[in-house]
Backbone as JSON Lines, residues from 0, in Angstrom:
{"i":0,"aa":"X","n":[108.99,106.87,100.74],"ca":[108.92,108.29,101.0],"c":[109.4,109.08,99.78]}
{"i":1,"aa":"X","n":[110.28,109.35,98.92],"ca":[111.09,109.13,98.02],"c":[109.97,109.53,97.1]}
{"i":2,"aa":"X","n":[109.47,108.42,96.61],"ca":[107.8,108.74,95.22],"c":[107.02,109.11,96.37]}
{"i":3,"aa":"X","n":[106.71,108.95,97.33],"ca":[105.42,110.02,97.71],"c":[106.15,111.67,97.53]}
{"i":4,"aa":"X","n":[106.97,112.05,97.73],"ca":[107.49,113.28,97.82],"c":[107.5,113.88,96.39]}
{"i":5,"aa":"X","n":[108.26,112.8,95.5],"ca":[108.33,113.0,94.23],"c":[106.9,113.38,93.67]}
{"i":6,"aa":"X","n":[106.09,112.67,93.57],"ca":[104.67,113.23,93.35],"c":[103.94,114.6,93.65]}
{"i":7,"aa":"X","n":[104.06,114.85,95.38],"ca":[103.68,115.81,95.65],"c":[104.79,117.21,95.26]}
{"i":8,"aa":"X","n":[105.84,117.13,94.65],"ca":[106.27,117.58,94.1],"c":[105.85,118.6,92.39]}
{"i":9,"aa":"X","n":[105.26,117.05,92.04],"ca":[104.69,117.59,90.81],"c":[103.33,117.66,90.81]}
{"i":10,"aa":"X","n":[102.78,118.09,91.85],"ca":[101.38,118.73,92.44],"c":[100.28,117.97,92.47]}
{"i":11,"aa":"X","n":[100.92,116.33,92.57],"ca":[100.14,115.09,92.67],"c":[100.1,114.17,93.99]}
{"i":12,"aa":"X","n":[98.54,114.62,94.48],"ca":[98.37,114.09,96.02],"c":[99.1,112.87,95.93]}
{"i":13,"aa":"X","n":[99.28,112.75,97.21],"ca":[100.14,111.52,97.3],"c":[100.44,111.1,99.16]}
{"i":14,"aa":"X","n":[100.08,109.86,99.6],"ca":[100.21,109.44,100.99],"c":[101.12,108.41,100.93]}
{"i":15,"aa":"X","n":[102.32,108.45,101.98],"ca":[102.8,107.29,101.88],"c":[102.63,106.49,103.12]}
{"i":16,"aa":"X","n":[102.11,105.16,103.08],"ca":[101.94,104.21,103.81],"c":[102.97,103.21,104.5]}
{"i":17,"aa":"X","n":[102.83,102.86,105.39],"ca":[104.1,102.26,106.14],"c":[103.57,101.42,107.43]}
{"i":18,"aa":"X","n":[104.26,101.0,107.53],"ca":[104.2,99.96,109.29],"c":[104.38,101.07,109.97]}
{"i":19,"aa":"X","n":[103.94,100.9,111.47],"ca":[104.25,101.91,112.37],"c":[105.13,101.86,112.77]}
{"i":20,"aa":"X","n":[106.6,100.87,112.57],"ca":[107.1,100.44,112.72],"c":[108.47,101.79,112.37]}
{"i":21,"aa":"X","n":[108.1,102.47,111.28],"ca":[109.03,103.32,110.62],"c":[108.43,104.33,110.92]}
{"i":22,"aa":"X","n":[107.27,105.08,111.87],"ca":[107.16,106.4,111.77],"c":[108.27,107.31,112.12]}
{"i":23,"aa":"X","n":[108.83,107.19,112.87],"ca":[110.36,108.03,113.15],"c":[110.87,107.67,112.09]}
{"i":24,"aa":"X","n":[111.55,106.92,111.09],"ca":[112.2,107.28,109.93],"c":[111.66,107.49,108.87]}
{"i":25,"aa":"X","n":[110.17,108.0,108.91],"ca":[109.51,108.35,108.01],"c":[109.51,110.01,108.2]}
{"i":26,"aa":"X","n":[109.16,110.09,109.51],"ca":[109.24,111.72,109.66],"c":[110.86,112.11,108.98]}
{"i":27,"aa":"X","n":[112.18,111.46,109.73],"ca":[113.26,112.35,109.38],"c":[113.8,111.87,108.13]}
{"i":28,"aa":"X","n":[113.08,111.52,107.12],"ca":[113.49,111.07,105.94],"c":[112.5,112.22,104.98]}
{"i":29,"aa":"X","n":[111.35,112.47,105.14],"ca":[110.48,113.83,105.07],"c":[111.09,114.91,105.52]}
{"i":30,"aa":"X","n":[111.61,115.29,106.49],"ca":[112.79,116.24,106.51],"c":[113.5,116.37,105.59]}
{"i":31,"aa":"X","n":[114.36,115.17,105.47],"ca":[115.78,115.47,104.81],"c":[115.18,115.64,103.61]}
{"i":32,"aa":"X","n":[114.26,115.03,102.57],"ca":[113.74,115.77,101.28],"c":[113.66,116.48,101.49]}
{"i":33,"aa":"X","n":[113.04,117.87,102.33],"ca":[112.22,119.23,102.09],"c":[111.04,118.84,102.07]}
{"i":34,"aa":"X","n":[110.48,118.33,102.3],"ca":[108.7,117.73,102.64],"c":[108.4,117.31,103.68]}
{"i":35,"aa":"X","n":[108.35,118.06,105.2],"ca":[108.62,117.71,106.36],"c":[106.67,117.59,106.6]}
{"i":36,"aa":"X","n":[105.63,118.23,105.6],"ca":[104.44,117.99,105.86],"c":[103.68,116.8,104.52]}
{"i":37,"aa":"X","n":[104.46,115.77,104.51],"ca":[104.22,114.82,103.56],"c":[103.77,114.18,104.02]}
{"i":38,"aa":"X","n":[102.04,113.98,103.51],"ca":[100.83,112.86,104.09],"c":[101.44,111.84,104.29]}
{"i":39,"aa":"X","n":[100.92,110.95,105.53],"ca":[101.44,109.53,106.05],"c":[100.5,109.19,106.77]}
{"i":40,"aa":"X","n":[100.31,108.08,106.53],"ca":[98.9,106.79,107.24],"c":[100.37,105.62,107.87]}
{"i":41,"aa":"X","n":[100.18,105.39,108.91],"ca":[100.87,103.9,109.48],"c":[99.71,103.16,109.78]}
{"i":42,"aa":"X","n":[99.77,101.56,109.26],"ca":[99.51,100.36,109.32],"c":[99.96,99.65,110.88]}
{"i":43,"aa":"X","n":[98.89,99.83,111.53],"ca":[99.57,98.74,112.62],"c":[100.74,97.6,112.27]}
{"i":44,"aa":"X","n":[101.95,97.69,113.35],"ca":[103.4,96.62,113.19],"c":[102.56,95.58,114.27]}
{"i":45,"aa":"X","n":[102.96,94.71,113.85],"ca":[103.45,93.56,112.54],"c":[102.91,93.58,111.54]}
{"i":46,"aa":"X","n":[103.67,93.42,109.91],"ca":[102.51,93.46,109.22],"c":[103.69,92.23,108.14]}
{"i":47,"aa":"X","n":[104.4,92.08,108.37],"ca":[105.67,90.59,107.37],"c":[104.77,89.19,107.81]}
{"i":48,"aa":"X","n":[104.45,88.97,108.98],"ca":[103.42,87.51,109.26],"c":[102.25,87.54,109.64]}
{"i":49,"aa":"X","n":[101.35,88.4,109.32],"ca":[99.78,88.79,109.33],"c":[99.01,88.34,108.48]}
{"i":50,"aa":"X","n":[98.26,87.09,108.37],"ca":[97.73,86.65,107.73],"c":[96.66,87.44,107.04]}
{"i":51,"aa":"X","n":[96.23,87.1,105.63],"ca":[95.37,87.39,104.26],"c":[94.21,88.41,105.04]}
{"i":52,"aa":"X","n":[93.99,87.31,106.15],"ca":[92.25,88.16,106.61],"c":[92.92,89.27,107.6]}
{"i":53,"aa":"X","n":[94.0,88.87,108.33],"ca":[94.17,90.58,109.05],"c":[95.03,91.53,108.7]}
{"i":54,"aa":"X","n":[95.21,91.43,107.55],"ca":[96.13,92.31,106.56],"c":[94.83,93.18,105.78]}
{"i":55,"aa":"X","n":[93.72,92.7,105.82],"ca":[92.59,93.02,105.01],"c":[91.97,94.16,106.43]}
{"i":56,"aa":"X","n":[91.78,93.37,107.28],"ca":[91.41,94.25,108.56],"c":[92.29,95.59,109.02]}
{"i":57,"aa":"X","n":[93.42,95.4,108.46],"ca":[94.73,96.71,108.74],"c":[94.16,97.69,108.09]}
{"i":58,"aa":"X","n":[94.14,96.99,106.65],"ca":[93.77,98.59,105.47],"c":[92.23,98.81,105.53]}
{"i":59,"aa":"X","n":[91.57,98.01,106.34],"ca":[89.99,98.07,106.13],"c":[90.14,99.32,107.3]}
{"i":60,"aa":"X","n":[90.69,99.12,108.31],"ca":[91.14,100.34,109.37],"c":[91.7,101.82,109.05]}
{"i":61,"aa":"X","n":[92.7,101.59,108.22],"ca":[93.32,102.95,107.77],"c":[92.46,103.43,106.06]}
{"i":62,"aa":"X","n":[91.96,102.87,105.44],"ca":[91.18,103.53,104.1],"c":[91.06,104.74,104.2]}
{"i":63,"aa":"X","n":[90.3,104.76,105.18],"ca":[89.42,106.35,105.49],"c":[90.3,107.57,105.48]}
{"i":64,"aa":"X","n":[91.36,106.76,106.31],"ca":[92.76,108.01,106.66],"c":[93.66,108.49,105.52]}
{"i":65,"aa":"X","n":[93.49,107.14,104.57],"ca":[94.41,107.4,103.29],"c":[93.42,108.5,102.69]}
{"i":66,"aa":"X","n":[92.15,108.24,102.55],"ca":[91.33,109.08,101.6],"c":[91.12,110.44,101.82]}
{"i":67,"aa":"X","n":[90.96,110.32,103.44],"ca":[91.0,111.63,103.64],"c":[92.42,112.53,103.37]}
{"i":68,"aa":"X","n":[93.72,111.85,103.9],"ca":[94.67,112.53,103.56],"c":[94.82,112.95,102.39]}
{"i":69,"aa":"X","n":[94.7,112.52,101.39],"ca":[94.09,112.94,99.64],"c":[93.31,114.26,99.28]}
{"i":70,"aa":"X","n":[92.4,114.18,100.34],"ca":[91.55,114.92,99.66],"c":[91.21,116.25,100.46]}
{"i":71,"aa":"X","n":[92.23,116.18,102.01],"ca":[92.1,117.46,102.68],"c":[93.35,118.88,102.21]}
């Protein structure tokens, strides 16, 4: 959260990605910077023992969301 903020800071899109695992400490960690509307995509949890091919299927799922968050 930290470099995504930092970025959009210096007026460089920026999404930060995560397990869904952390969306609540992703939101109040975006708070506590001052970037309480800082793009975020979550990755379906589990993602530490998800094998090669459904780790590929996670981000083959969220792409769209990262790109769009970029570019809206």
């Amino acid at each position: 959260m930290h470099d995504t903020t930092w970025f959009e800071i210096q007026g460089r899109p920026a999404v930060f990605v995560a397990s869904s695992e952390f969306a609540g400490a992703a939101e109040a960690q975006s708070r506590a910077l001052g970037l309480p509307q800082v793009r975020r995509v979550f990755v379906p949890h589990p993602i530490q023992d998800a094998t090669d091919d459904e780790m590929r299927a996670k981000a083959d799922a969220i792409v769209d969301a990262i790109i769009e968050a970029l570019v809206d």
